[in-house]
Wavefront OBJ file of the C-alpha trace (Angstrom):
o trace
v 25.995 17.531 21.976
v 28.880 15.943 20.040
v 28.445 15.010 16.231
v 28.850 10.634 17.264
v 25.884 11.712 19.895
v 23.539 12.968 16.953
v 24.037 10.691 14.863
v 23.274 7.668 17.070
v 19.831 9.434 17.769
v 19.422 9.648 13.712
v 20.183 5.907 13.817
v 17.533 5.034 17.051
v 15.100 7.042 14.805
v 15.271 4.891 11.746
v 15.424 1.811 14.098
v 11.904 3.663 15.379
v 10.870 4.273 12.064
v 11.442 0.477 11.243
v 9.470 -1.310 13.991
v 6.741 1.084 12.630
v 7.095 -0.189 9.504
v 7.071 -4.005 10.775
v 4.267 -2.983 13.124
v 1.985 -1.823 9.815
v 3.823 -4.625 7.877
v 1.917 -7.425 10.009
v -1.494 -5.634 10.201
v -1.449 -5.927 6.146
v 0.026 -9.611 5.855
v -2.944 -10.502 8.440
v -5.269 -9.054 6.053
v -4.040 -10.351 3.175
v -4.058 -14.170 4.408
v -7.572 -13.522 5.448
v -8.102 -12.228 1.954
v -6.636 -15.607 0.260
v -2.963 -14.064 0.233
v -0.739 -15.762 -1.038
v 2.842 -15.815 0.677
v 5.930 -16.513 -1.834
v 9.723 -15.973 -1.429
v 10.143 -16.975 2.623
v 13.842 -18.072 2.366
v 15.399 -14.280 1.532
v 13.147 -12.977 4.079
v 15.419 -13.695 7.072
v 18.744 -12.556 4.872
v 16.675 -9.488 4.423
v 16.174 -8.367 7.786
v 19.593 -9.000 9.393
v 20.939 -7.094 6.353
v 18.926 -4.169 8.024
v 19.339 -4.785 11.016
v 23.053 -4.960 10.519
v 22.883 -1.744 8.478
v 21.799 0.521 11.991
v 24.701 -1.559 13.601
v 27.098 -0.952 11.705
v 26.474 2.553 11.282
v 27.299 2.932 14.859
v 29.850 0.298 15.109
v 31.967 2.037 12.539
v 30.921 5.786 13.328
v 32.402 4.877 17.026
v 35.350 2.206 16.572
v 36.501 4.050 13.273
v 36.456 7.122 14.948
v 34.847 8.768 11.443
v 34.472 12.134 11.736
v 31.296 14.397 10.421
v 31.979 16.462 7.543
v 29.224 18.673 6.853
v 29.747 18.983 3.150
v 29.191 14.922 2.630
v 27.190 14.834 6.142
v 24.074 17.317 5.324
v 23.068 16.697 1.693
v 23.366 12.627 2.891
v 20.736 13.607 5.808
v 18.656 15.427 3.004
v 18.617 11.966 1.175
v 17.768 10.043 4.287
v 14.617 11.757 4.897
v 13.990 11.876 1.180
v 13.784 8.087 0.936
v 11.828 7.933 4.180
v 9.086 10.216 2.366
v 9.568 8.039 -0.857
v 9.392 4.827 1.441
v 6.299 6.153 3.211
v 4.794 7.512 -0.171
v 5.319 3.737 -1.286
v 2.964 2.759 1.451
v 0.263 5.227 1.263
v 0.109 4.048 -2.204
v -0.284 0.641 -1.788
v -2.846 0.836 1.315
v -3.637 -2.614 2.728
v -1.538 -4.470 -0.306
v 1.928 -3.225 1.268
v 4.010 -5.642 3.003
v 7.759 -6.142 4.216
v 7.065 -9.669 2.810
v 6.191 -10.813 -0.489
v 2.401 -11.228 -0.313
v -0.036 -11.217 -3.156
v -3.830 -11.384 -3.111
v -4.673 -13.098 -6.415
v -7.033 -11.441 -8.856
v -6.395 -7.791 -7.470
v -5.032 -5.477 -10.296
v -1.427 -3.836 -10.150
v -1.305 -0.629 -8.410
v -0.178 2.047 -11.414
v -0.577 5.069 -8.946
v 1.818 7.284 -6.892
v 5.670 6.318 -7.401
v 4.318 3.102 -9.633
v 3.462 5.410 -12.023
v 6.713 5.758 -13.093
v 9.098 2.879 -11.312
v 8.063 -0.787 -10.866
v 9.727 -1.352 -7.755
v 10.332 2.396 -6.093
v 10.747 1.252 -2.385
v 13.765 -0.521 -3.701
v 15.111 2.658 -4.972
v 14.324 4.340 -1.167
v 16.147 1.507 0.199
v 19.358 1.838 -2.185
v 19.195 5.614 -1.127
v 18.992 5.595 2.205
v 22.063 2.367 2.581
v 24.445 4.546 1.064
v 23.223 7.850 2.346
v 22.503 7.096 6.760
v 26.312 5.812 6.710
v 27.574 8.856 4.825
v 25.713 11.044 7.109
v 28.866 10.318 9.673
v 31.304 9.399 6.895
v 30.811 5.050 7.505
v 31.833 4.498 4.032
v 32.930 0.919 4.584
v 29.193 0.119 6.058
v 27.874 2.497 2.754
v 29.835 0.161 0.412
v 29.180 -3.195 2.401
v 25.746 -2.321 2.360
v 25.487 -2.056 -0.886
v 26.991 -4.659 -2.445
v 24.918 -7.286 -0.265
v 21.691 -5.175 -0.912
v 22.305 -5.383 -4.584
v 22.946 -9.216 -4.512
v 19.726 -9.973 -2.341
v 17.449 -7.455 -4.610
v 18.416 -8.705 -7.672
v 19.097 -12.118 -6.877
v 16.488 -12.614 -4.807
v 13.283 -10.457 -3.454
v 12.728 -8.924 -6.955
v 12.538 -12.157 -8.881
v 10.699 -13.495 -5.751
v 8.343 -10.233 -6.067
v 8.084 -10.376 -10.268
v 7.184 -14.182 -10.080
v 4.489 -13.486 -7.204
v 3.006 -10.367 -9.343
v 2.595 -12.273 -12.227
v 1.028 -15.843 -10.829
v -1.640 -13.323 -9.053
v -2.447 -11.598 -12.155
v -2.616 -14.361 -14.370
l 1 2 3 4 5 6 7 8 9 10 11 12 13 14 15 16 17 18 19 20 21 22 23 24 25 26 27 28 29 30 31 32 33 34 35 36 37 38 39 40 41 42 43 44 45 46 47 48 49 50 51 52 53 54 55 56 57 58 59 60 61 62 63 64 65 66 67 68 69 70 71 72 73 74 75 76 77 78 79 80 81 82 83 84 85 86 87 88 89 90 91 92 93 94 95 96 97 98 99 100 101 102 103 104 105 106 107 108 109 110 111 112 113 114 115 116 117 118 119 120 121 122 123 124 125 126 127 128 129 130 131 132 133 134 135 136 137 138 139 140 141 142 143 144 145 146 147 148 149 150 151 152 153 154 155 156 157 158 159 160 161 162 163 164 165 166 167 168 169 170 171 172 173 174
């Protein structure tokens, strides 16, 4: 099987990997509304997932019309950080239990998870996320998507979900 062939099973298994994640994503935002949730920070939601979606697109888009080769020097240790952040993403969840959500939702009252990756990073899904943008298209050598990525990841984090996630946070806890 050809190295474009692998790679676009790599990219169906983080598309798989993602409808989980939406799939346990729902379960928890239905129990937190029925738990007085409170939902904050709609408007970057929908920026949010076409950024990801376009991320798996892309990857292929530019693997195949860009005709970018796999080098195995750049290509392995950029695999090795793919499933790293999946096991940091997925770490991120077993920590939070029921309280994790692809959304910004809050159950007022409940203390701050310090445990797992919180112990030492406020936000470490973010840092899975930043990983694995610049690491899936360097598996095949889609350094334009890598870059792209980026850059509009950065501005929607920063600008954005974090804020949206910080001001959320602290109106529960107060």
């Amino acid at each position: 099987m050809d190295s474009q062939l692998w790679y676009a099973v790599l990219i169906a298994a983080v598309a798989a990997e993602r409808v989980a994640e939406l799939v346990v994503s729902q379960r928890h935002v239905s129990w937190a509304l029925a738990n007085d949730g409170v939902e904050t920070g709609r408007g970057h939601y929908p920026p949010m997932v076409a950024l990801h979606t376009g991320l798996l697109a892309a990857c292929l888009v530019e693997v195949l019309v860009g005709d970018r080769p796999f080098l195995a020097a750049l290509g392995w240790p950029m695999l090795f950080l793919v499933v790293a952040a999946q096991g940091l993403r997925w770490w991120c969840i077993a920590t939070l239990g029921r309280r994790w959500n692809t959304r910004v939702v809050v159950i007022p009252g409940l203390p701050l998870i310090t445990g797992g990756p919180y112990r030492w990073l406020r936000h470490p899904n973010y840092v899975a996320v930043v990983i694995e943008g610049i690491a899936l298209p360097l598996v095949h050598t889609a350094w334009m998507t890598a870059l792209a990525f980026t850059v509009l990841n950065a501005v929607l984090l920063l600008r954005f979900r974090i804020p949206a996630e910080e001001q959320a946070l602290a109106s529960a806890s107060a």
